[in-house]
N, C-alpha and C positions, 0 to 999 in steps of 0.2 A: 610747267606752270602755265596754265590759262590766265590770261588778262581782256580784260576788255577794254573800251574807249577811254580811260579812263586811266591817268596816272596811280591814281588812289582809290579806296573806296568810298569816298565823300563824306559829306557832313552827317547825311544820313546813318551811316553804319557808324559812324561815333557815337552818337545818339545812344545805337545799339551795343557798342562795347560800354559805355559808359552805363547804363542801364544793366546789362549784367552782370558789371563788376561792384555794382552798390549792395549785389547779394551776397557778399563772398565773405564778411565779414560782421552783416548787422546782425547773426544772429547767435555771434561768439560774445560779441561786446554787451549783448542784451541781457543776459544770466547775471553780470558782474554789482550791476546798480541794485538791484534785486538780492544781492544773497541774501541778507537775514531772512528775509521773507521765505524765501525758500528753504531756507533751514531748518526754521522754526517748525514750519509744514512737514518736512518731509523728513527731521532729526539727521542731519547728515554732517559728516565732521570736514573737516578742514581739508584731508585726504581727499575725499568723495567731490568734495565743493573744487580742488585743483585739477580732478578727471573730465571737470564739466571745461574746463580748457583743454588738457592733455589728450582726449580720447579723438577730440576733434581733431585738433593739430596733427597727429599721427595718424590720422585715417586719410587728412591732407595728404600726407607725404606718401603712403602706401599705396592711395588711386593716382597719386599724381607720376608713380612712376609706369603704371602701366596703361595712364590715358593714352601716351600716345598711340600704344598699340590697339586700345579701343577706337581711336578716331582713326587707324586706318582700315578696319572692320566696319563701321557705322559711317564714315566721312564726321569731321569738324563742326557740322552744322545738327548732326545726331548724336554727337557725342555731348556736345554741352547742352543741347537739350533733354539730356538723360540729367548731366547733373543739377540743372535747376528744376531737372523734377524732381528729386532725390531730394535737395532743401526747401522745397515747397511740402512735401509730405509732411518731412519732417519736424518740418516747425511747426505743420497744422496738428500734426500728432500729439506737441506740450499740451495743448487746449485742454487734452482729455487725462493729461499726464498726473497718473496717481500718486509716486516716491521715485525712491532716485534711480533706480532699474529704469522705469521708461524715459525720465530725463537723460540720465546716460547713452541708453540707446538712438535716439533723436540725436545727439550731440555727435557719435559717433555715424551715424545714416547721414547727416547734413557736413560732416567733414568730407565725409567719401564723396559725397556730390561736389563740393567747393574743390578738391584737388581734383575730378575729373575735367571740371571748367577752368583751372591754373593750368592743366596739362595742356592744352589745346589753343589756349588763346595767346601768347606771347605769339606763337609760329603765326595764326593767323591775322594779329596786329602786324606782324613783320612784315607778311606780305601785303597786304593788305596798303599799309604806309609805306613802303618800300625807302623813296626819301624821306619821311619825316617819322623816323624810326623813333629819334630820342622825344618828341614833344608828344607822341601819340602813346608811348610806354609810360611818361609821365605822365599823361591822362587816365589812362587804363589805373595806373598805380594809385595815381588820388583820389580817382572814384572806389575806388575797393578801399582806402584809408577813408572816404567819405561816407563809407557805410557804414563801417565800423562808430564813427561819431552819430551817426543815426541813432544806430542800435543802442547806443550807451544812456541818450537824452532823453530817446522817445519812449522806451521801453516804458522806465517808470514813470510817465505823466499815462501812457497807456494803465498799465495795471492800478495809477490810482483812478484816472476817470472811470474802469469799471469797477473798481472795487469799491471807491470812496474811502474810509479809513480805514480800512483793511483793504490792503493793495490786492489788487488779482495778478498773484505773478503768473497764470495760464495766462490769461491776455496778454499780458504785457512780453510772453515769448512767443504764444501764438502769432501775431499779428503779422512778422516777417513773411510769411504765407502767402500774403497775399500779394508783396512785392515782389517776392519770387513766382510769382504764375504770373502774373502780370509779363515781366521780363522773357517769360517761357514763350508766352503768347505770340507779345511782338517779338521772340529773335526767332519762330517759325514761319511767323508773316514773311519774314526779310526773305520774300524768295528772288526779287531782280536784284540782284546785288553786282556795281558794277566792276566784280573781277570775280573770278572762281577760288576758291582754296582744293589744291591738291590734297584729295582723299585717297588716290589709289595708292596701296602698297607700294613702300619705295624701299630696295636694298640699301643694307648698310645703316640704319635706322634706329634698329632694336637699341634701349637704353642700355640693357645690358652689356656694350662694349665699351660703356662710361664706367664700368667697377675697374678697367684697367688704366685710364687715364687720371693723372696725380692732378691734371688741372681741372678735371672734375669735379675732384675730388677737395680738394682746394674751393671752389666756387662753392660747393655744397656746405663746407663747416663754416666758410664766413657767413655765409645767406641764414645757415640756422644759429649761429651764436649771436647773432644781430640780431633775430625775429625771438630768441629768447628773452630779450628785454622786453620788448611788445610784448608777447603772451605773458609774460610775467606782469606785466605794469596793465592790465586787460583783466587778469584775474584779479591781482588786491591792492590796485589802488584807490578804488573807489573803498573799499574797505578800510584799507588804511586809516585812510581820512573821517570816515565814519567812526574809529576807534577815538579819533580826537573829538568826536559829539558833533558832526556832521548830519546831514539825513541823507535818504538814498538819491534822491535829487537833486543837490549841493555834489554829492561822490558821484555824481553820473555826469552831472556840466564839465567836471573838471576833466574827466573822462574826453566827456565830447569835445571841450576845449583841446586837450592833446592832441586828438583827430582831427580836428579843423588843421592846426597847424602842419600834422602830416599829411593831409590833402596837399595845404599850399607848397611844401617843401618837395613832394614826390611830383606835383607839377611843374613847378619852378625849378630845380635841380637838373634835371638832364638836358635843360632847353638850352641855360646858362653853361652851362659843361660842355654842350655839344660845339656854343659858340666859339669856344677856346682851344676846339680840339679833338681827338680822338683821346686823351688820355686821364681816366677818370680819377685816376689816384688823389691826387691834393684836395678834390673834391668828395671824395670819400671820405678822407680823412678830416675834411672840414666836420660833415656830421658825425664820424665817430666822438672828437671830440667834444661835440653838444650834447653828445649823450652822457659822455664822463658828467661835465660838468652838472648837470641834469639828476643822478645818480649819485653824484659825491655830496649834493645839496641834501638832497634825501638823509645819503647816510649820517653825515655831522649836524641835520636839524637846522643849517643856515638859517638866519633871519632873513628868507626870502619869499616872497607871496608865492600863494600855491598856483597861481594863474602864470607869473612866470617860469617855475621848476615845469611845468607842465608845456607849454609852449617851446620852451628849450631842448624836450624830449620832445616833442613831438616832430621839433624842426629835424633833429639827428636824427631819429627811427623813421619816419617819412621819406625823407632826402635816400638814407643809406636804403633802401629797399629799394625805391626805382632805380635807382643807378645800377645794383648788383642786377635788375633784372636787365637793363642796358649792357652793362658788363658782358652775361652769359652771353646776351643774341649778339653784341658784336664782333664773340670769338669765333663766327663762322659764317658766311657769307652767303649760303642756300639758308632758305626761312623754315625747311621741315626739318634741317639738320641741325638746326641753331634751338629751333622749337623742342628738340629733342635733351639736347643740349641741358636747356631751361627746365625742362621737367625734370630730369635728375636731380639737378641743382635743387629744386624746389621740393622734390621728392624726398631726399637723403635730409635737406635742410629742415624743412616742417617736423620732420619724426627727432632729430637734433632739439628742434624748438620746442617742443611738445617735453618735454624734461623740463626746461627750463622752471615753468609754472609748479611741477611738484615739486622742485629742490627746494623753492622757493617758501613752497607754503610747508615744508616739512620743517625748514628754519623757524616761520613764523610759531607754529603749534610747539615745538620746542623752545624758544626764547620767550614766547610771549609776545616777541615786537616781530617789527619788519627792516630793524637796524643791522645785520649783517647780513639779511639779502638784499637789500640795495646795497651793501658792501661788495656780496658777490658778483654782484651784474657789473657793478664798477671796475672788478678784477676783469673780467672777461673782457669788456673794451678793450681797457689797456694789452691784454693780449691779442687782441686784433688788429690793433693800431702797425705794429710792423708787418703784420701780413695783405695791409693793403700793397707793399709796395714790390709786390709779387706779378702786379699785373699791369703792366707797360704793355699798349698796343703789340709793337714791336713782336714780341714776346707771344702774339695769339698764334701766328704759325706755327709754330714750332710746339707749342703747348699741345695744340690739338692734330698734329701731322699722323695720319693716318684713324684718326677716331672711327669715322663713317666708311671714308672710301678713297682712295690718291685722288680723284678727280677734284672732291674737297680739299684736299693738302695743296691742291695746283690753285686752285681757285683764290684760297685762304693770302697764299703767296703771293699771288697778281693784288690782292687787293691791297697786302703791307707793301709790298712795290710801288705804285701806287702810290699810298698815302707818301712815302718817305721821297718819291721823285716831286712828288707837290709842294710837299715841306723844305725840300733843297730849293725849289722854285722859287 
């Protein structure tokens, strides 16, 4: 690994992860404010309307296991420039989008791109911040939760200033296009950048020797039974609420309102966590149970404002997503093997979470309501909740001893040595 003068890579390439990571999300959350309109148009049932999450989600997880081997082909700087052109096409492509065939496919073309840029970039924030791994992971994490609330608000005030009373839901999906070329623009510009990212071929790498590790494999199902609440509550909660005589406007605030709060929570969370320690569990489990609570309000119709049930989710699912992504990068102590790491995790976990949305809307279309899948989401917390306590620092060596390479198992070891001769200190 090349470094330059430069502990970090400064303010400026924050800038720049921050700005790419506002793509990764606006143009999933954007479909959701918008469904009837969409439907109406293009007659598509509830199935169809849950692919417009699912296809993406899963096309996440399929690029994102094999970005990293496109980013050591391309280097990190061409590899995420492929996938913000990928959801730039693709968004500019709804403009023209006749039925749900080419909706579908755009949904499914800008997933591939968004897991190409999630394969790539944990490794490159890691080296990049080298010490300030947890606040800049939480950055990266809120700005992609920050997009997402974008996508949810703007959309529909977009398709109605061009439509007027008949919304233009082209516009209102289009538009993301142009935030993603913009982001393409400047993260090509960024050519002095002061530290280099290791792009040459590195042995020991291939994802593929995460299908043998149980702690991969572990980090993979919590990551995606956690982001199935998000994609679930992404596809019909704005819906939801629209069944109770909402407009799409009112279903998309509340939307962005959950978002906001997962901005603050995925920022605030690893900072707070970091300060206390290497040991993320109680603080994991702080947001899992916000989500319960979050989830169980939903399912028993509490008398509680919808601005609170929504902030309360927002706080869990924001918080729990940066921290798992802190989690993965600090079970290994090199950044392209930790980065690799992450891509699995996020790879096997997106295609995990990409279910979540059809289970979800297959209940709804069979019951009529959306009362026993916020039941479901709420089972699945509660089975999460004891498997946070799987991951004790402690415990990263050994977890991952021999993943990559011995050199990594030596490494890994020096570093819990380490931590634990500081902690006796």
């Amino acid at each position: 690994m090349k470094t330059g003068r430069s502990r970090d890579g400064g303010v400026a390439f924050a800038v720049v992860i921050v700005l790419v990571a506002l793509n990764l999300r606006a143009f999933l959350t954007s479909s959701s404010p918008l469904l009837e309109s969409i439907r109406i148009a293009t007659g598509i049932g509830f199935h169809a309307v849950a692919l417009l999450t699912v296809l993406p989600m899963f096309a996440m997880g399929a690029t994102s296991l094999c970005g990293a081997a496109v980013g050591q082909r391309i280097g990190a700087r061409g590899g995420v420039a492929l996938g913000l052109g990928a959801i730039a096409f693709a968004c500019a492509s709804r403009y023209v989008a006749g039925g749900a065939a080419a909706l579908l496919w755009s949904a499914a073309l800008a997933g591939a791109g968004v897991g190409l840029v999630q394969a790539l970039m944990p490794g490159v924030v890691k080296q990049a911040y080298p010490a300030r791994i947890g606040v800049m992971t939480g950055l990266y994490s809120a700005a992609i939760m920050g997009g997402g609330g974008l996508g949810a608000m703007a959309s529909p005030w977009v398709a109605h200033a061009f439509g007027g009373a008949q919304p233009d839901w082209h516009a209102g999906l289009a538009i993301w296009a142009l935030l993603a070329t913009f982001a393409l623009l400047y993260w090509l510009n960024m050519r002095r950048m002061e530290f280099t990212v290791a792009d040459a071929p590195r042995q020991h790498l291939s994802w593929l020797r995460c299908f043998a590790s149980r702690r991969a494999w572990l980090l993979a199902a919590c990551f995606g039974l956690i982001n199935g609440g998000y994609t679930s509550l992404v596809a019909w909660l704005p819906h939801f609420y629209a069944q109770q005589g909402w407009t799409a406007q009112q279903g998309g605030s509340v939307l962005a309102l959950m978002t906001a709060a997962q901005v603050i929570a995925a920022l605030a969370m690893p900072a707070i966590a970091r300060s206390r320690g290497r040991d993320l569990r109680p603080w994991l489990v702080l947001t899992l149970v916000a989500q319960l609570a979050g989830f169980c309000a939903l399912t028993f119709d509490a008398p509680v404002p919808a601005v609170a049930i929504a902030v309360v989710l927002g706080f869990g699912l924001g918080g729990a997503f940066s921290l798992c992504m802190v989690l993965a990068l600090d079970h290994l102590p090199d950044p392209a093997q930790a980065g690799a790491l992450a891509g699995f995790m996020q790879g096997v976990g997106f295609m995990i979470a990409a279910l979540a949305p059809f289970v979800t809307g297959w209940v709804r279309e069979h019951t009529g309501g959306f009362t026993l899948a916020w039941a479901y989401l709420a089972v699945v917390v509660v089975v999460l909740l004891p498997l946070m306590l799987c991951f004790g620092p402690r415990r990263y060596a050994a977890a991952t001893a021999g993943l990559f390479s011995p050199k990594a198992h030596r490494a890994t070891n020096t570093l819990t040595a380490l931590d634990s001769s500081a902690r006796k200190a």
